[in-house]
N, C-alpha and C positions, 0 to 999 in steps of 0.2 A: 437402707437410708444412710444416709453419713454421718450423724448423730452414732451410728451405731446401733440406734435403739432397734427393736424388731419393734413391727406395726401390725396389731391383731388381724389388718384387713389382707396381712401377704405373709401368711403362715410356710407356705413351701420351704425358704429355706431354712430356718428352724427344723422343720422335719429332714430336712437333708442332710445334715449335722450330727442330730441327733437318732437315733435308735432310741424310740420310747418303748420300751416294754414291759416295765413295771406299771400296775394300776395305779401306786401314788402318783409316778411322774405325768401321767395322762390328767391326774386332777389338777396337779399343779400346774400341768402346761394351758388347761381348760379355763381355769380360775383365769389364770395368766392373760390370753386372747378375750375372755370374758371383761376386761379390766379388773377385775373386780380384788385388787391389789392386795386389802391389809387380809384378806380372807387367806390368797397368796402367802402374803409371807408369813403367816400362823402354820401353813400345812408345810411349809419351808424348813421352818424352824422344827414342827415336829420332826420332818423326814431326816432332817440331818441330827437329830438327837437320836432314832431308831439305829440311823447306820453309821451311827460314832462317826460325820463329817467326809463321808466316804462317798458321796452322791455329788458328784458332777454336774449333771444335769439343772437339781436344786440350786448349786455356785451361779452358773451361767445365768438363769430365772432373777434369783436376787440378786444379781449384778446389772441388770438391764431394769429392773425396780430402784433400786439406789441412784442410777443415773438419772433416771427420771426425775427422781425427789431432788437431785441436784447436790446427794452425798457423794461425791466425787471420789475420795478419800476411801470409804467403804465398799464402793462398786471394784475399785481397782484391788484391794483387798479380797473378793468376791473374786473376783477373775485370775488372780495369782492362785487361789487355792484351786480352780476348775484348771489352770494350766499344770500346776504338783499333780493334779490327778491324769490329766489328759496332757504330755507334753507334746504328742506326735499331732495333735489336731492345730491346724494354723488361724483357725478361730479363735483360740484362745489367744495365743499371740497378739491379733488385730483386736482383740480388743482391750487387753493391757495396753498396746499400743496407744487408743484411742484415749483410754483413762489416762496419759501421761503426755498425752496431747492437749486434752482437757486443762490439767491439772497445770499448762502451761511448762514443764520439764521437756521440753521439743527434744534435747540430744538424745534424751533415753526415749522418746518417742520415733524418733529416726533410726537408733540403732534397729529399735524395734520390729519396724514395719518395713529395713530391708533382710532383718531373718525372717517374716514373714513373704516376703517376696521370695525368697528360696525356697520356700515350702510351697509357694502354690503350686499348680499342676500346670497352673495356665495361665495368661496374663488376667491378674485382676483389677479394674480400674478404681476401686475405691481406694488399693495400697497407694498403688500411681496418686490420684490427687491427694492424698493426705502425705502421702511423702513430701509434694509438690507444697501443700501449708509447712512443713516440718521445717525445708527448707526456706521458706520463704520468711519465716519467725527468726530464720540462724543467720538472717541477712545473706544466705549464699543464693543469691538471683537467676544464675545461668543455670544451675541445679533445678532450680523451681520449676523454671520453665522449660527443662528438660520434662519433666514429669506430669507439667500439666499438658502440655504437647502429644505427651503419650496418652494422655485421658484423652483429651477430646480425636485422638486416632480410634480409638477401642470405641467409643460410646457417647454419645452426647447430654453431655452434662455441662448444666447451664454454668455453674457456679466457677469449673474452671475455665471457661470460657473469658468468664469475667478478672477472673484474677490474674489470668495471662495476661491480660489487658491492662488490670492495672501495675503489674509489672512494669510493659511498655511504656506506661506513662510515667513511672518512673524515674526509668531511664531515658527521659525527654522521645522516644520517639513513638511518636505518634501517630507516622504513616501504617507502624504495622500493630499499633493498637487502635487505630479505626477501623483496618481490615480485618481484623480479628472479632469485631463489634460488628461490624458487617455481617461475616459470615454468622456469629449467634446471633441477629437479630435474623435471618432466611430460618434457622431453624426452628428458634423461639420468636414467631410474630410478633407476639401478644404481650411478650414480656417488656411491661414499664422501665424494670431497674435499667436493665441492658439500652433503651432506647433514650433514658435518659445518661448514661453514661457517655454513651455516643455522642450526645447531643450536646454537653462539655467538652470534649476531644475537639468537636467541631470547634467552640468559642475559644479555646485553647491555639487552634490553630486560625483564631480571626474567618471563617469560615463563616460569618453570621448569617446569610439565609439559610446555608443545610442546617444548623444548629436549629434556628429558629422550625423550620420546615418540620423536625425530627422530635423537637420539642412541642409544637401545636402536635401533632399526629399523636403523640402520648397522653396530652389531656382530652384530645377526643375519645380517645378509650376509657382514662381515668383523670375526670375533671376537677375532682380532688386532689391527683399526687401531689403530696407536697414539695418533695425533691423536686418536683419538673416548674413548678410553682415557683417557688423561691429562686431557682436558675435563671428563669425567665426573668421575674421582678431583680434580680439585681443589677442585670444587665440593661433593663430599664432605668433603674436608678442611676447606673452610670452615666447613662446618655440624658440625664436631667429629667425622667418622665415620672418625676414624684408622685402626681396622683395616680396616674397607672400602675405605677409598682407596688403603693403603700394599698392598690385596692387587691391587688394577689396577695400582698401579705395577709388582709383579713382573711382572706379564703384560707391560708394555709396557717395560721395560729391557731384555728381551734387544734389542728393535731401537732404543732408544732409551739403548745405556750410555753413548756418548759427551755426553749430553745435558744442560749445567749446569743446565739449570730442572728436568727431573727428578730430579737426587739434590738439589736446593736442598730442592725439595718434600720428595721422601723423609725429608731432613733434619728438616723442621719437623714431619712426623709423628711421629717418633721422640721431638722436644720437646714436642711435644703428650701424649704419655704418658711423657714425664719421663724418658726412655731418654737423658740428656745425654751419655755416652760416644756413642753410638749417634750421637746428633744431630750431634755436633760434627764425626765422624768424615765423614757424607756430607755435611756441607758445605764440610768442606776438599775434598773428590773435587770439587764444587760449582766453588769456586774453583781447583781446579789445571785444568779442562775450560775457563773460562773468567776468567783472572784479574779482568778488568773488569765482573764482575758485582755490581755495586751492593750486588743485593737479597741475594746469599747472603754478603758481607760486612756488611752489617748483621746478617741473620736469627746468624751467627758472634757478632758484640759480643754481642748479648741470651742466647746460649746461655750465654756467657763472665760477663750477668753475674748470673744465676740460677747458677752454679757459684760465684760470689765472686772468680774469674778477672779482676779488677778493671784490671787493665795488658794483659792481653793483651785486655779488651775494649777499653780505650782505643785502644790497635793497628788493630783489626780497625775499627773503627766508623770512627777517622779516615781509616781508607784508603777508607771508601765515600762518605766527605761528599765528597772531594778529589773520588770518582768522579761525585756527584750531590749538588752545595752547595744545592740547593732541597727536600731531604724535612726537613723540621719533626722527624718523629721521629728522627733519625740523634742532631741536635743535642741532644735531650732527655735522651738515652741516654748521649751523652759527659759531659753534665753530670752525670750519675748517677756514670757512672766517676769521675768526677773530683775528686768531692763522695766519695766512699769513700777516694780516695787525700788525702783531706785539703784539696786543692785548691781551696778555696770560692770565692778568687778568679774564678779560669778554669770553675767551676763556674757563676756567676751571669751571664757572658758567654754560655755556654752556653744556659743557661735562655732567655736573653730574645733569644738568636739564633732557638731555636726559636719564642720567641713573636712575632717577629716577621714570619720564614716564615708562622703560623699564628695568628692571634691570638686563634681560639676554641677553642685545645688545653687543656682542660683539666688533664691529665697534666703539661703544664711549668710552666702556673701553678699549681697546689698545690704542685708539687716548688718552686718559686721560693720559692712563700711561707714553704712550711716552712722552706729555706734563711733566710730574713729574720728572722723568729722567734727559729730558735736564735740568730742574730748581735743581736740587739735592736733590729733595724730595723723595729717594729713599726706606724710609719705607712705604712710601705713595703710591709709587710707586708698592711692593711688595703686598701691597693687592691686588690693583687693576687689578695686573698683574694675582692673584690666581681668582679671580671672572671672571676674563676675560678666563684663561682655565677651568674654572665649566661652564661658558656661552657657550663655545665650545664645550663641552661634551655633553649639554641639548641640542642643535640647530641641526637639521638634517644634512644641508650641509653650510660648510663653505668656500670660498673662496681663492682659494691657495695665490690669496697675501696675504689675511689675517694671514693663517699660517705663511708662510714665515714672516712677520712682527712679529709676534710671537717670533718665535724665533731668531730675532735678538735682541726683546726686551727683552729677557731670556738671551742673549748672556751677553749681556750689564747689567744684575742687576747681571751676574755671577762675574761681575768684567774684561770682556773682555777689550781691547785695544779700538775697534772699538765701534765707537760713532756714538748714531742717529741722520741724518740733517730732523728737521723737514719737508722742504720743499721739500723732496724726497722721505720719506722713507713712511710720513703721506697719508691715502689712505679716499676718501669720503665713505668708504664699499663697498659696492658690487654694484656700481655703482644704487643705486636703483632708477630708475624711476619707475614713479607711471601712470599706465595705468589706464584710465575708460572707462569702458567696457559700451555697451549699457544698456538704465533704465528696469532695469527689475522690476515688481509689485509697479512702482511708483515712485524708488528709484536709485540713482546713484550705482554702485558698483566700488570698485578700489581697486586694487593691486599694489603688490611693487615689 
């Protein structure tokens, strides 16, 4: 197994290893296979006080018992003294290796597991993929996927399959992390993780019927997954299908309650039909699962400021900038708050933070300009107002209030009668909530 652990139902290589010929080591290896553990480490503990610590065998036993229990620390201790006694066996090696792999020390688990590779007789694929984690923990990439390359040559194994994959995705490419998901989904049909992973690469690459196609085919297997569940319902929520998504989310919270990007989501479906009690409520669930969650502190501010909740959005929004000082829109948002509480100072700081983050957001330069406008800073105004139709032109699709704002605030620099009330006319943009979608190769993903 890759755990390391031996499994009493595939005792061969254990006996391979090992030369049992003493009748304790046979108890102890019986108890062992037996489960039957603290019986184990009592006859353990006897054997290595009989032969003053001198038993090998006994190390190796209580070292794959500690790993179990999840003493990590004492298994590797365990297997340092089975290698003092045994240093020609490359067993021992691989499994220091693994305890310091474990133990999250990857450079001393690499040095490891390539003096372990010298030792084998022959190529072994377990060194190969766990080299292939070693380095993929050391950030050296091209290494990784050297190694996991060399696994799925030798043998088929699901797991580096997968992690070649998400390598690929990565490094943004995707044509040879779908074919890679391709070829493990022919050898493992059946397997969910891989056919949902796939099924992201697809949305990733805008691909929506294969996605879709790859993802219905998964819950026909397994109509509970929640990974494939939650995929599906986000990508719903994006395209506005609030009761449809908010009804895969019931399916997928009972195994997913503890989950901040799920009630985040829930949350914003709930905003999405206007249900603001509703909304607010499973975003604070949102933030208590996970206090440092950026995106369900912002999706909070914009609930807060479609309620007129004007201070408690300022709250909520500044706690998410502190959390993530590079989203454009957080700052946009504050300025809005802030610009309600009167504030136009710290308002216009605001604005032109975001536009600086972003300099083709249309949403902060209108909301700026208008802010210049009512004060009579109307040369000031007139830039802004020209960056703001260049931002319109470069954006695919823009929001008809946002036009319409446009041109009032065109009306108004022409020299019109009519005048902008800030607290009417100013719009938080395209109402953006920030969805997160399920972790694909490791990783959070969110939109807006």
């Amino acid at each position: 197994m890759d755990n390391g652990l031996v499994s009493y139902k595939n005792t061969e290589p254990m006996m391979q290893v090992f030369n049992v010929q003493e009748k304790s080591d046979w108890i102890i290896y019986n108890r062992y296979i037996q489960r039957d553990l603290e019986l184990c480490k009592l006859l353990i503990d006897q054997e290595l006080r009989n032969t003053k610590d001198n038993n090998e065998f006994a190390f190796y036993i209580l070292g794959l018992i500690y790993r179990e229990e999840g003493k990590i620390k004492n298994s590797y201790w365990c297997f340092d003294r089975y290698y003092a006694l045994n240093p020609l066996c490359v067993e021992g090696v691989k499994q220091i290796a693994r305890s310091c792999l474990l133990l999250g020390r990857n450079d001393e688990a690499r040095k490891m597991y390539l003096e372990a590779e010298k030792m084998c007789r022959e190529p072994d694929t377990k060194v190969y993929y766990n080299l292939g984690l070693c380095y993929l923990n050391l950030g050296e990439l091209d290494k990784s996927k050297e190694y996991f390359h060399r696994t799925i040559q030798l043998s088929r194994n699901q797991d580096a399959y997968e992690k070649l994959a998400s390598i690929f995705a990565i490094e943004n490419n995707f044509k040879n992390a779908t074919s890679i998901l391709i070829s493990a989904s022919k050898l493992f049909p059946f397997s969910t993780n891989i056919s949902v992973d796939l099924g992201l690469l697809y949305m990733k690459q805008r691909d929506y019927d294969q996605a879709f196609n790859v993802l219905g085919n998964t819950l026909c297997q397994d109509p509970e997954n929640p990974k494939a569940l939650l995929t599906i319902a986000a990508e719903m929520q994006r395209n506005c299908g609030y009761d449809e998504a908010l009804a895969k989310y019931t399916k997928a919270v009972t195994d997913l309650s503890e989950c901040s990007e799920t009630w985040n989501n829930i949350g914003m479906c709930f905003f999405g039909k206007h249900k603001y009690v509703a909304a607010i409520s499973c975003l604070k669930r949102a933030i208590y699962l996970h206090p440092f969650n950026w995106i369900a502190l912002y999706n909070l501010g914009l609930v807060h400021l479609y309620t007129r909740q004007y201070v408690s959005a300022f709250v909520f929004l500044s706690t998410s900038v502190k959390l993530n000082p590079n989203h454009a829109g957080t700052f946009m948002l504050i300025g809005l708050a802030l610009n309600h509480m009167n504030d136009t100072r710290n308002a216009e700081k605001a604005y032109r933070k975001s536009i600086e983050l972003n300099p083709d957001n249309p949403e902060a330069l209108i909301n700026l300009t208008i802010l210049e406008v009512n004060q009579g800073k109307l040369k000031e105004a007139e830039k802004n107002f020209q960056a703001f139709q260049e931002a319109c032109l470069s954006c695919g699709a823009i929001d008809k209030e946002i036009i319409e704002l446009g041109k009032q605030v065109s009306d108004a620099l022409d020299g019109q009668p009519r005048s902008l009330d800030e607290n009417d006319d100013e719009k938080p943009g395209r109402d953006e909530p920030c969805y997160a979608e399920v972790k694909e190769f490791g990783r959070a993903l969110s939109g807006h």
